[in-house]
C-alpha positions in Angstrom: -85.8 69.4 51.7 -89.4 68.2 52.7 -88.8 64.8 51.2 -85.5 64.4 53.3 -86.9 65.1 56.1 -89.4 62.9 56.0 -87.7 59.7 54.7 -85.1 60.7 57.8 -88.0 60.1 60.1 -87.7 56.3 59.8 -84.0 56.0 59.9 -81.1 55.5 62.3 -81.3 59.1 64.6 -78.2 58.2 67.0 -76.2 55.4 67.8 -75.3 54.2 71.5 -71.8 52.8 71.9 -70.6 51.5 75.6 -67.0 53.0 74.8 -65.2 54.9 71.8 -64.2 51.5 70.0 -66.8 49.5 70.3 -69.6 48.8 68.3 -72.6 50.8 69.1 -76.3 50.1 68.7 -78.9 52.7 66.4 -81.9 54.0 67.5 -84.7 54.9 65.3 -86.9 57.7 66.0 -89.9 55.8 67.7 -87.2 54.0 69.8 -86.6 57.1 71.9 -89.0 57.5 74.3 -89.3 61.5 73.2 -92.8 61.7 71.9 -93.2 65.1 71.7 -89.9 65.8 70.5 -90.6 63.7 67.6 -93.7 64.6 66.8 -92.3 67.8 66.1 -90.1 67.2 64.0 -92.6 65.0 61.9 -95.1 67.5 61.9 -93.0 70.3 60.9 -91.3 68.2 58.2 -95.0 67.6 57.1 -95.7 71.4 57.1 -92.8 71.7 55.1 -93.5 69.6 52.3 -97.6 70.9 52.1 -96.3 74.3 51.8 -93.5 73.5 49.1 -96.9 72.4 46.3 -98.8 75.8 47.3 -96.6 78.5 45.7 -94.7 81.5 45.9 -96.3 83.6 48.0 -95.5 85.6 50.9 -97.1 84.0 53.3 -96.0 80.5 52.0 -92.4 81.5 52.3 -92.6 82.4 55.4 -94.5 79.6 56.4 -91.3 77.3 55.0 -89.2 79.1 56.5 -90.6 78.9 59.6 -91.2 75.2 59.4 -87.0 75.1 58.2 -86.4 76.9 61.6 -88.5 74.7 63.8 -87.0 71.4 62.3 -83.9 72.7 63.3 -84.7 73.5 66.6 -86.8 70.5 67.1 -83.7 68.3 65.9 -81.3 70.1 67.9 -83.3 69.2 71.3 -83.6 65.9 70.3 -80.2 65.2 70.6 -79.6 67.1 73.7 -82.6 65.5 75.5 -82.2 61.5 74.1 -79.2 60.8 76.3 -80.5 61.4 79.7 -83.2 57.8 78.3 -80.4 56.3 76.9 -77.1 56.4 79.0 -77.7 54.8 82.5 -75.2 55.0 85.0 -73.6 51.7 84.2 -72.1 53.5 81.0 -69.4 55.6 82.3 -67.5 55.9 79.2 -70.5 55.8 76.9 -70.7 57.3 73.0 -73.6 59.4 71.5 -73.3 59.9 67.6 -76.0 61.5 65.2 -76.7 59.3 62.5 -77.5 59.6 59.1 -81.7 60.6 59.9 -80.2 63.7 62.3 -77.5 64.4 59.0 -80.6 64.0 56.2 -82.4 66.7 58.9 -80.1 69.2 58.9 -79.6 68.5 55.2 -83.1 69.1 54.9 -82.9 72.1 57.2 -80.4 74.4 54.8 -82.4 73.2 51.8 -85.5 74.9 52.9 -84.4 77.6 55.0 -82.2 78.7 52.0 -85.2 77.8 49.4 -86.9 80.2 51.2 -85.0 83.2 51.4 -84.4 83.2 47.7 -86.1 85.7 46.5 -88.4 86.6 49.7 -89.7 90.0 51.0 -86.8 90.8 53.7 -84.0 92.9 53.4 -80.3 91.7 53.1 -79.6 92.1 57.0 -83.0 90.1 57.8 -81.8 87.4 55.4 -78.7 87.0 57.0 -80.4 87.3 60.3 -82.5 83.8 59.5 -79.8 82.1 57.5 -77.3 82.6 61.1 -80.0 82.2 63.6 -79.3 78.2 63.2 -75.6 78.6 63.9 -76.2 80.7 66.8 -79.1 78.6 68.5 -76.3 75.9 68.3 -73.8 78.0 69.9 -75.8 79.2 73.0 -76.5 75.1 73.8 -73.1 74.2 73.0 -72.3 76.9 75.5 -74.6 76.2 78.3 -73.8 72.1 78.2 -76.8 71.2 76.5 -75.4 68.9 74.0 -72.3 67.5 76.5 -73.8 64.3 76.0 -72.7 63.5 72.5 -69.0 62.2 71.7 -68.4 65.0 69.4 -68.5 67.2 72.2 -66.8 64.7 74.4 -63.5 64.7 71.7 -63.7 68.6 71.8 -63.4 69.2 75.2 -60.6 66.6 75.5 -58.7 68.9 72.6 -60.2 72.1 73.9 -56.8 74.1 74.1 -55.6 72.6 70.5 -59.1 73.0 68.4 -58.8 76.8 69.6 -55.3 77.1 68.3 -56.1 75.1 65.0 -59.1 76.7 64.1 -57.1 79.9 64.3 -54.5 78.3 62.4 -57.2 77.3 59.5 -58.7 81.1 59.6 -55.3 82.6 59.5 -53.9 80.5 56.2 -57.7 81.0 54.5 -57.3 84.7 55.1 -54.1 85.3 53.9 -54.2 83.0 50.5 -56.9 84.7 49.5 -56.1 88.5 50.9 -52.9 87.3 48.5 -55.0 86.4 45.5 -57.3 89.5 45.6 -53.5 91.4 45.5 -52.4 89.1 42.7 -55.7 88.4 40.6 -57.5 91.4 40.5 -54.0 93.6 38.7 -54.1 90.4 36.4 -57.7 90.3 35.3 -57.1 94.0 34.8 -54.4 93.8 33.0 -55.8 91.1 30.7 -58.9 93.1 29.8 -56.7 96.2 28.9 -53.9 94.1 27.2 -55.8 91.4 25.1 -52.1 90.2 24.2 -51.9 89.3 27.5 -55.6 87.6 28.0 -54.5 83.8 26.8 -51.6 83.6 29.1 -53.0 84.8 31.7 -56.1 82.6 32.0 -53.7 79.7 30.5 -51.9 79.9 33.8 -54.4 80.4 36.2 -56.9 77.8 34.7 -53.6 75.3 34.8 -53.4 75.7 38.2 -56.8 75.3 38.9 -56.5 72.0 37.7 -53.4 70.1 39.5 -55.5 68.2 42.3 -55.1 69.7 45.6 -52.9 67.3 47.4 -50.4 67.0 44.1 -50.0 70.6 44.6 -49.5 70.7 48.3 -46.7 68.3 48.0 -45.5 70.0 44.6 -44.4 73.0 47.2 -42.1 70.7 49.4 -38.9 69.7 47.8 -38.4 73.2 45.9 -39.1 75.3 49.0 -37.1 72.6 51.2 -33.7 73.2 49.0 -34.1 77.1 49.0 -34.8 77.0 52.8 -31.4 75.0 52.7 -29.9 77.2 49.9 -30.2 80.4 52.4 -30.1 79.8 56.1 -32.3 83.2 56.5 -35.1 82.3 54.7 -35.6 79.1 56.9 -35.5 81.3 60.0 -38.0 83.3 59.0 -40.4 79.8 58.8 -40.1 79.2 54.9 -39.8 75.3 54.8 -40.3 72.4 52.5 -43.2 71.5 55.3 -45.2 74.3 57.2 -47.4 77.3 56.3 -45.1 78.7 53.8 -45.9 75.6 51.4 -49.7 75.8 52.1 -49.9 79.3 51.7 -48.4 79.6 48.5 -51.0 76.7 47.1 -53.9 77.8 48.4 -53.1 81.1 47.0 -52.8 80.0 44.0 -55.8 77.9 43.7 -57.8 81.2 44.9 -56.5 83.0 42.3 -58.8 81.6 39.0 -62.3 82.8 40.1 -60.8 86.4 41.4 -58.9 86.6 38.2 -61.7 86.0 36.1 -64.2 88.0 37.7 -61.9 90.7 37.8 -61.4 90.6 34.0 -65.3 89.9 33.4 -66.2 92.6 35.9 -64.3 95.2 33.3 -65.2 93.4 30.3 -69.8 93.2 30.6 -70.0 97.2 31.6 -71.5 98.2 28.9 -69.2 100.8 26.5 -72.7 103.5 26.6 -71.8 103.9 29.8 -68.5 104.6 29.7 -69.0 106.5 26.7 -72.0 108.8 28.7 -69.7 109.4 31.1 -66.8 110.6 28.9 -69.8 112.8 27.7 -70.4 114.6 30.8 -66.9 115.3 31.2 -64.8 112.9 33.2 -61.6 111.9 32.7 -59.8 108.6 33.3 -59.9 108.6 37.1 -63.3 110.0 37.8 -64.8 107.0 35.2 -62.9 104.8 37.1 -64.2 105.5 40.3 -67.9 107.0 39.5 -68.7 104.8 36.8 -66.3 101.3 36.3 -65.6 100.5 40.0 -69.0 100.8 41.3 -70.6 98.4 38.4 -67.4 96.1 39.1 -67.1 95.7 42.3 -70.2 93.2 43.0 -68.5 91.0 40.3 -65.0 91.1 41.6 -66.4 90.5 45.5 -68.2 87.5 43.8 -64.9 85.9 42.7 -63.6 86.4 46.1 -66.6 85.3 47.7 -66.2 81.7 45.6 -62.5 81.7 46.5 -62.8 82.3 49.8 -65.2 79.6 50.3 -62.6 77.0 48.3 -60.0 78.4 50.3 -61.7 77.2 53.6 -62.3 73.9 52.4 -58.4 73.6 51.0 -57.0 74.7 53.5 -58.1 70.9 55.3 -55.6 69.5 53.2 -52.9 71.7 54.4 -52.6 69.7 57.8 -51.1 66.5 55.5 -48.0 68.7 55.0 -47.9 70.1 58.9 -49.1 73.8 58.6 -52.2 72.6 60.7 -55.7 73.6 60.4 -58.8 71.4 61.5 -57.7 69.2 58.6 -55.3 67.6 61.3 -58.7 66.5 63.5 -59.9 65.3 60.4 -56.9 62.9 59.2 -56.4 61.8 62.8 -59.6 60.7 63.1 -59.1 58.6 59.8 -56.1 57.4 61.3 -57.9 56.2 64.6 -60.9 55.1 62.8 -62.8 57.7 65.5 -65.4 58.7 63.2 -66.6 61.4 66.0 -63.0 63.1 65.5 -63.7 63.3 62.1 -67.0 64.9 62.1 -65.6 67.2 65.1 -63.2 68.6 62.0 -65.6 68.7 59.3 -68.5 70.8 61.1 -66.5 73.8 61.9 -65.2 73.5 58.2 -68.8 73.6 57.1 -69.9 75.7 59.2 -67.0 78.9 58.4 -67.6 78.4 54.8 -71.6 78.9 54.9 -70.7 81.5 57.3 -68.6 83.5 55.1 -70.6 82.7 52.2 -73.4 84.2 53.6 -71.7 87.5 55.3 -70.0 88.1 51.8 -73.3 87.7 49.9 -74.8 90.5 51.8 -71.9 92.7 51.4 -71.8 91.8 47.8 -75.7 93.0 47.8 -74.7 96.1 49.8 -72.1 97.2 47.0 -73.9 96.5 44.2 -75.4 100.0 42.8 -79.2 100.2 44.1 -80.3 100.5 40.3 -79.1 97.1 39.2 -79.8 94.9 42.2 -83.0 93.5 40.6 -81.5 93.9 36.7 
């Protein structure tokens, strides 16, 4: 992360265009007339990359991470601050894009900041504190105007109204494939590791699916679900189409279904039988083994497999606006379509930024539920 960061310092950090389509000219880093900007960023990237050879220690993670934060924050106001040097009044309709130095930055940024929660001296909640504090910071300036300057912010407040309704479109169809998939997968892992007859076809199917490609499965969904819409007139009413959510749903619930399933059937399959055995011992039956002694040791394993599912599901569910159920996927392919590569980026942030997001909020309730005397095992 160190090494990015400091190879960004001598590349392209924004690039100036007159209008949306026409060609724009980069700026470097010593081209903006922001020296005390940029000499923060260089001297925290520096900081970053003498800690990384001194260790392990306490103090030298928080020292990274600290160095992680302030690059981030030192980026951030670079961008907000550049434009007021670089657009004059004479460019009305002018374009401000981060280029690929800001990108290698933030790049850099997760690296560290991540590298250096790994294993460090804070509780769950603190770690999630630090690895959101980033998202937040970029909220409160996106909120107060701070970055209005830049033509990603320019193409969202022109689509203000329709972002809002897509993004909840894109959380909606994530959230239900895989709430559907933890209903589905979790019985079938089960039922695999108590039914070894069952085992190869389950996993047969599920690992099948897993690999059609994405859009071959999207499109898969169309012409059966388009004559049974036709075949009964209810079903169509009710928003079950060849085209649509119903489609979408269906495929992205069944691509979440391998990792849940297999966790599920894992989950069952490592807890050790001297467990099960000592609790038979002390006297439980069926049910109280189940929830005193099986569920509590699976239940970190099986949140894993929904914590990988749902962070597949998110990126998915993009494709999903090819076949008209929505979702910032349509920001994304209209962008491609209008060779607007701000559009584009405007739909892959948000994707990027919900799938850390939830990453990171079911890592700590995965550490949360795992029994206090395994968390270190």
């Amino acid at each position: 992360g160190a090494v990015l960061a400091m190879v960004a310092l001598f590349m392209p950090f924004v690039l100036l265009k007159p209008n949306r389509v026409a060609e724009g000219t980069p700026y470097r880093l010593a081209e903006l007339q922001q020296p005390l900007l940029v000499g923060m960023l260089a001297g925290f990237a520096a900081v970053a990359l003498v800690l990384s050879v001194l260790g392990e220690s306490r103090r030298v993670r928080v020292g990274k991470l600290a160095a992680g934060l302030g690059l981030f924050t030192a980026a951030i106001l670079l961008l907000g601050t550049v434009g007021e040097t670089l657009i004059t009044e004479d460019m009305p309709y002018a374009r401000l894009s981060p280029q690929i130095s800001f990108w290698f930055v933030m790049l850099a940024t997760f690296v560290i900041i991540d590298g250096s929660l790994r294993n460090a001296p804070f509780s769950s909640i603190t770690k999630a504190a630090f690895g959101l504090s980033p998202f937040v910071l970029m909220a409160v300036l996106i909120g107060v105007g701070f970055l209005d300057d830049l033509a990603i912010l320019q193409e969202f407040h022109n689509r203000e109204d329709r972002f809002a309704k897509e993004l909840g479109s894109h959380l909606l169809l994530s959230g239900v494939s895989v709430s559907a998939a933890v209903a589905i997968g979790v019985p079938l892992g089960l039922l695999a590791w108590r039914r070894k007859r069952f085992e190869k076809q389950v996993f047969v199917i599920v690992n099948g699916l897993q690999t059609i490609p994405s859009l071959a499965l999207f499109g898969l969904m169309i012409a059966p679900l388009a004559l049974i819409s036709q075949a009964f007139p209810v079903l169509r009413q009710l928003g079950i189409r060849g085209i649509g959510n119903a489609p979408a749903l269906i495929a992205l619930t069944l691509y979440a279904l391998l990792p849940i399933t297999r966790n599920a059937y894992t989950s069952m399959a490592v807890i050790p039988r001297a467990v099960v055995d000592a609790g038979r011992g002390m006297g439980m039956g069926k049910h109280d083994l189940l929830r005193f002694v099986e569920f509590p040791l699976a239940i970190p394993i099986i949140l894993s497999g929904i914590r990988t599912s749902a962070v597949q599901a998110i990126g998915n569910t993009a494709v999903a606006a090819l076949i008209g159920a929505g979702g910032l996927g349509a920001f994304v392919f209209q962008g491609l379509g209008q060779a607007a590569p701000d559009l584009i980026v405007m739909g892959v942030i948000p994707i990027v930024a919900l799938a850390i997001v939830v990453d990171r909020l079911l890592g700590v309730l995965i550490r949360v539920a795992t029994p206090r005397g395994i968390r270190n095992v």
